[in-house]
C-alpha positions in Angstrom: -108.4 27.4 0.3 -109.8 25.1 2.7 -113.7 24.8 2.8 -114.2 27.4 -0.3 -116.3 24.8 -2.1 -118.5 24.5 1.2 -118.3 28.1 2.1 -119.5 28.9 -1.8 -121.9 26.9 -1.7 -123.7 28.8 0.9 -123.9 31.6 -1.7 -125.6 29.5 -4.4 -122.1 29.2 -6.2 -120.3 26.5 -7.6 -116.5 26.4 -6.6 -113.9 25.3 -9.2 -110.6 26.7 -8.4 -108.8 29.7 -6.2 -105.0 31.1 -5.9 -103.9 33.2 -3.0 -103.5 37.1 -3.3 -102.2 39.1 -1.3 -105.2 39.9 1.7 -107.8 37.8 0.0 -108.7 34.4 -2.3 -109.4 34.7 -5.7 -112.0 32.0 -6.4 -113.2 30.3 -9.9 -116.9 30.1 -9.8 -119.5 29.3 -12.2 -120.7 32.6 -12.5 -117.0 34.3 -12.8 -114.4 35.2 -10.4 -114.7 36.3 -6.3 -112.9 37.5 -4.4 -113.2 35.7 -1.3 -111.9 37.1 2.4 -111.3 36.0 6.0 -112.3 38.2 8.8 -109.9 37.7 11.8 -112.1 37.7 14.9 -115.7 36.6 14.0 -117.4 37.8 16.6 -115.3 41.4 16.4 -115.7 41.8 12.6 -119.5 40.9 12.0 -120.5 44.2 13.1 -117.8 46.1 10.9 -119.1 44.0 7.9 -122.3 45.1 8.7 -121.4 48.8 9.0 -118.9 48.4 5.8 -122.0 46.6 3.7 -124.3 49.6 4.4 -121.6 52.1 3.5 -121.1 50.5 0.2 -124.8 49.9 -0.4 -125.6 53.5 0.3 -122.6 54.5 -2.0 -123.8 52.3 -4.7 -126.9 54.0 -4.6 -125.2 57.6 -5.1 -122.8 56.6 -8.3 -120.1 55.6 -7.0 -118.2 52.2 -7.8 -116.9 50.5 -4.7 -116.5 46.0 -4.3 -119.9 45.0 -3.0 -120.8 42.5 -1.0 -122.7 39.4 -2.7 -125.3 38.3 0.2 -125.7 34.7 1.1 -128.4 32.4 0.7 -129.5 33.8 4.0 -129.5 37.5 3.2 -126.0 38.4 5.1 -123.4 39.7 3.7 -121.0 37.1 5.2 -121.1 33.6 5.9 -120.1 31.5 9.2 -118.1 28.5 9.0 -117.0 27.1 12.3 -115.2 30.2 13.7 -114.5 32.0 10.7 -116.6 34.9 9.6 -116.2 35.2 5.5 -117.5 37.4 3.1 -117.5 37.0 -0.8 -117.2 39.7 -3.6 -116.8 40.4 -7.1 -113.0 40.4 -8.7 -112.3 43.6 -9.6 -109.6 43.6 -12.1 -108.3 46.9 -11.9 -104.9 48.6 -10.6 -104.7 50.9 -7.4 -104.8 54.6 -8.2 -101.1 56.5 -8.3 -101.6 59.6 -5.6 -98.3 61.1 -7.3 -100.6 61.5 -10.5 -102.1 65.0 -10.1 -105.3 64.6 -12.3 -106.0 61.0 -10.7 -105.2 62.2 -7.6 -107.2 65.6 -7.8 -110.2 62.4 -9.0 -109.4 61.1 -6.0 -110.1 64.0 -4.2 -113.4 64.4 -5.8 -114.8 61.3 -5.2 -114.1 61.3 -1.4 -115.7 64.5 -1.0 -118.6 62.9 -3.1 -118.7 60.4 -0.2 -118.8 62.5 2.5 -121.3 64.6 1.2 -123.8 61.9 0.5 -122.9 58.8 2.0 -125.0 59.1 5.7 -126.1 55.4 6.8 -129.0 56.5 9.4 -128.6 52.3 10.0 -125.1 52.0 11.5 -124.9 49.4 14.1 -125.6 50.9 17.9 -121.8 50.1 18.5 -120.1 51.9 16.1 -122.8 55.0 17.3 -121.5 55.0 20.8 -117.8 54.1 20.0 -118.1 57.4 17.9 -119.5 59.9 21.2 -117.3 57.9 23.5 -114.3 59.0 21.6 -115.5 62.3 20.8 -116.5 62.7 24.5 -113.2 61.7 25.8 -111.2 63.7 23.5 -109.1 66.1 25.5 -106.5 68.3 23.7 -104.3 68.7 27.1 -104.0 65.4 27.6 -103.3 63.9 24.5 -100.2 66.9 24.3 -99.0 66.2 27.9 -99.8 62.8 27.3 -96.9 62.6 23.6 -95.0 65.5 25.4 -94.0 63.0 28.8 -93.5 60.3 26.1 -90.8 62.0 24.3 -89.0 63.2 27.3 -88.7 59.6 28.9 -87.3 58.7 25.1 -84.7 61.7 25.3 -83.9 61.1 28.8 -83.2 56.9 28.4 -81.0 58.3 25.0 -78.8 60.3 27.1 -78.5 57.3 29.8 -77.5 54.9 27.5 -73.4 54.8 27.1 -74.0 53.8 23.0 -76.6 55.1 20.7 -78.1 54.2 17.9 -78.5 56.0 14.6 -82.0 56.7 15.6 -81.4 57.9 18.8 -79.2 60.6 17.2 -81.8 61.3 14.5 -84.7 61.4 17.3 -82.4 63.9 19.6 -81.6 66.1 16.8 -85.2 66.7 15.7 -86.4 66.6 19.3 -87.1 70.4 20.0 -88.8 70.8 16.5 -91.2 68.1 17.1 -91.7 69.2 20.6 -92.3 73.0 19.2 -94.8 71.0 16.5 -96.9 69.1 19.3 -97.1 72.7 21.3 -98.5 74.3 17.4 -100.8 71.7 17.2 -102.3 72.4 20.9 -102.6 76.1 19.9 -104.2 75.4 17.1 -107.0 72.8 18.0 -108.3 74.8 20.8 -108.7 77.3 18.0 -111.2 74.9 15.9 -115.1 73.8 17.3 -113.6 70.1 16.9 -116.4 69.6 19.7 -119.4 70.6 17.9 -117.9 69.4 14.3 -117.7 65.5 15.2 -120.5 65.7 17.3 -123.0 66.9 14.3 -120.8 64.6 12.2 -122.1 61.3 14.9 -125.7 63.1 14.6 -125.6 63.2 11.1 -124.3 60.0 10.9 -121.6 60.9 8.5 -119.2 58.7 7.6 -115.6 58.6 7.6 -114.0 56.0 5.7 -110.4 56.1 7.7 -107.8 54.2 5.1 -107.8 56.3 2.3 -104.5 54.6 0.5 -103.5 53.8 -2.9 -104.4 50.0 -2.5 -107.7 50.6 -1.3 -108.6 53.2 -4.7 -108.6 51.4 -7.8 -109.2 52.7 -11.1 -110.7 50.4 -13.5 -110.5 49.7 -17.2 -112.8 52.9 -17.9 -111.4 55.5 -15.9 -114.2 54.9 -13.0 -112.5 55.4 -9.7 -113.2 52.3 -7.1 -113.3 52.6 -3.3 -112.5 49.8 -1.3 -111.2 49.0 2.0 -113.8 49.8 4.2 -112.4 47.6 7.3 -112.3 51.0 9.8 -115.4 53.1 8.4 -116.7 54.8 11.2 -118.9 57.7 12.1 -116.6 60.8 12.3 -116.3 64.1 10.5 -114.7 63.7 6.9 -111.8 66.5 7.8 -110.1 63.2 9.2 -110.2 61.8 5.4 -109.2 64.8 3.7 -106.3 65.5 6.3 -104.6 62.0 6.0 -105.4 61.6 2.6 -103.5 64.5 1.8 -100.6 63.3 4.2 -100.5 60.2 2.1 -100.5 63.2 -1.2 -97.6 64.4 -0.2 -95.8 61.5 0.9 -96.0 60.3 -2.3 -93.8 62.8 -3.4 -95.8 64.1 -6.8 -93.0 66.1 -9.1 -95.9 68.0 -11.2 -97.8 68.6 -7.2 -101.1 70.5 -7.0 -101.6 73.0 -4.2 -103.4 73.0 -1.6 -105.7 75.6 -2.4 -106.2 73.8 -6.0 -107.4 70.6 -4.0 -109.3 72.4 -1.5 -111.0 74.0 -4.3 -111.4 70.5 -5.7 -113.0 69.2 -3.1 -115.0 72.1 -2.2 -116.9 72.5 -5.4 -118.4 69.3 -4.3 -118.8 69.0 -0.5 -118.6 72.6 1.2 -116.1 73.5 3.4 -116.8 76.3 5.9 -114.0 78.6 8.0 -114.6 75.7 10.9 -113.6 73.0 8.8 -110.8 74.8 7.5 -109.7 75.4 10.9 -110.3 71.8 12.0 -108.2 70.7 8.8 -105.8 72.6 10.0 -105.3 71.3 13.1 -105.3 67.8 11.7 -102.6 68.3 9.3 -99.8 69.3 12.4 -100.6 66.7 14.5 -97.3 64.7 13.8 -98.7 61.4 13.9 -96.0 59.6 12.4 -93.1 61.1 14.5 -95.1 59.9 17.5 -95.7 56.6 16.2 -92.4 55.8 14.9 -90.6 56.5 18.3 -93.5 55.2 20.1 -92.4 52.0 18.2 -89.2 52.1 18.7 -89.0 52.8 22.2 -91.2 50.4 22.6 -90.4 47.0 24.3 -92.5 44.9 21.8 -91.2 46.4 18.9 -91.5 44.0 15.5 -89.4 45.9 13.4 -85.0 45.7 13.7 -83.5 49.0 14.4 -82.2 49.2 10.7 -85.9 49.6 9.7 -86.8 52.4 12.3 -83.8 53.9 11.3 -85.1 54.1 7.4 -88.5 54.8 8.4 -87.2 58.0 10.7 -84.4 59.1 7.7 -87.2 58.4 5.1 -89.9 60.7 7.0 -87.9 63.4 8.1 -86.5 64.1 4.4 -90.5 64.4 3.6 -91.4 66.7 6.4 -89.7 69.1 5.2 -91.5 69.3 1.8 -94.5 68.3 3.8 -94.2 71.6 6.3 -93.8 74.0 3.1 -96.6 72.4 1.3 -98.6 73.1 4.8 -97.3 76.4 5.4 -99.7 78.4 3.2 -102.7 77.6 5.5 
């Protein structure tokens, strides 16, 4: 790693060694192991290590076990070299959590709601304040349906132009009217909810929302103790956002032995309330079908990364879960 003896150094640590994992450097001290990790864009990220420092402090504080930041000789929790923005934790040995596990999932579930009911960081850098209103503000639920809506029937339309499809213009055709159908659900059902007033209390209230609630970013170490990490996107917003996708990422995981969604509501409810609004708002989050839209959004797409053998696979792979996923929905 270059410069990790000068950048350590700036932490009162001696360096002695470091191998390459996979999103960060694990570095050989003299007081143990780091973990040691590059921000992209210095001057976009010191803000979000700020926020993500304050979060973790604040959980700390409350119980529960998340990566730290060590603070450098000057009191940050990063250090600048040359354009780089870095900041400097300790290892943490331990395995990421497996969401098709129902007791360490339903763990899971507890601890999140644990962190939204205590984790408010009246602190949070001005920016990620007004980021927070300006999306709430410019939230509109017509547009963002006419907006996918257009989308899908340019995709369709260009389909039936083309004189050869693909195999995932057929499997985007054939699902067409059911995803159409879903977006017009979803419409219905969000004007139903006081989104408005919930994410606006949340931004008051200065409630955070942790936004990457994955398997790599929960670890569960040597004792049992669950460990959040992965606070790159925290953000002021109402935790309905966390519960929803987390419990996308649930059922995607495809447990054999799954728990319902009552049992985890009541999971998560025995620690952090949820009221008839929130259930609404929950809801409406779980039928927006964010990966349909961003799958063809990505394929359609002129700057696509992926070959067409992959969207195909991704498409196949998430149809064949929506339909588990819709049944496992249905009893809201």
């Amino acid at each position: 790693m270059e410069n990790a003896a000068q950048l350590l150094r700036l932490y009162g640590l001696r360096y002695k060694g470091a191998s390459r994992e996979r999103a960060f450097f694990k570095c050989a001290v003299d007081k143990g192991i780091k973990a040691v990790k590059k921000a992209e864009n210095k001057l976009e990220n010191i803000e979000a290590v700020l926020a993500a420092h304050m979060v973790k402090e604040k959980l700390y504080a409350c119980g529960i076990a998340t990566n730290r930041f060590d603070l450098a000789n000057d009191g940050l929790p990063y250090a600048v070299i040359g354009n780089d923005l870095y900041t400097v934790s300790n290892y943490i040995n331990a395995n990421p959590v497996s969401f098709a596990e129902p007791e360490a999932f339903m763990k899971v579930v507890a601890v999140v709601a644990k962190m939204h009911k205590v984790c408010r960081v009246s602190d949070v850098p001005l920016s990620y304040s007004n980021a927070a209103r300006s999306k709430a503000s410019s939230f509109c639920v017509e547009d963002i349906y006419q907006k996918n809506v257009r989308a899908l029937r340019e995709y369709k339309r260009y389909v039936h132009k083309k004189s050869h499809v693909s195999d995932f213009d057929i499997i985007f055709v054939d699902n067409y009217d059911r995803f159409m159908a879903v977006l017009s659900e979803w419409k219905t059902s969000v004007k139903e909810t006081c989104r408005e007033q919930l994410e606006c209390a949340a931004i008051v209230n200065k409630n955070i929302c942790h936004n990457l609630l994955k398997e790599e970013n929960v670890l569960i170490g040597n004792n049992g103790e669950l460990i959040l990490t992965g606070f790159s996107q925290v953000s002021l917003a109402h935790g309905m956002n966390d519960l929803a996708a987390l419990i996308k990422r649930y059922v995607k995981a495809r447990p054999e032995d799954i728990v319902s969604l009552e049992e985890l509501l009541e999971v998560y409810g025995k620690v952090n309330t949820i009221g008839r609004d929130e259930t609404r708002y929950l809801k409406s989050l779980l039928l927006f079908p964010d990966k349909f839209l961003e799958i063809c959004h990505s394929y359609y797409s002129k700057r696509r990364a992926f070959t067409p053998r992959a969207f195909e696979s991704r498409m196949e792979t998430f149809i064949e879960n929506y339909e588990f996923y819709e049944r496992y929905i249905g009893s809201f």
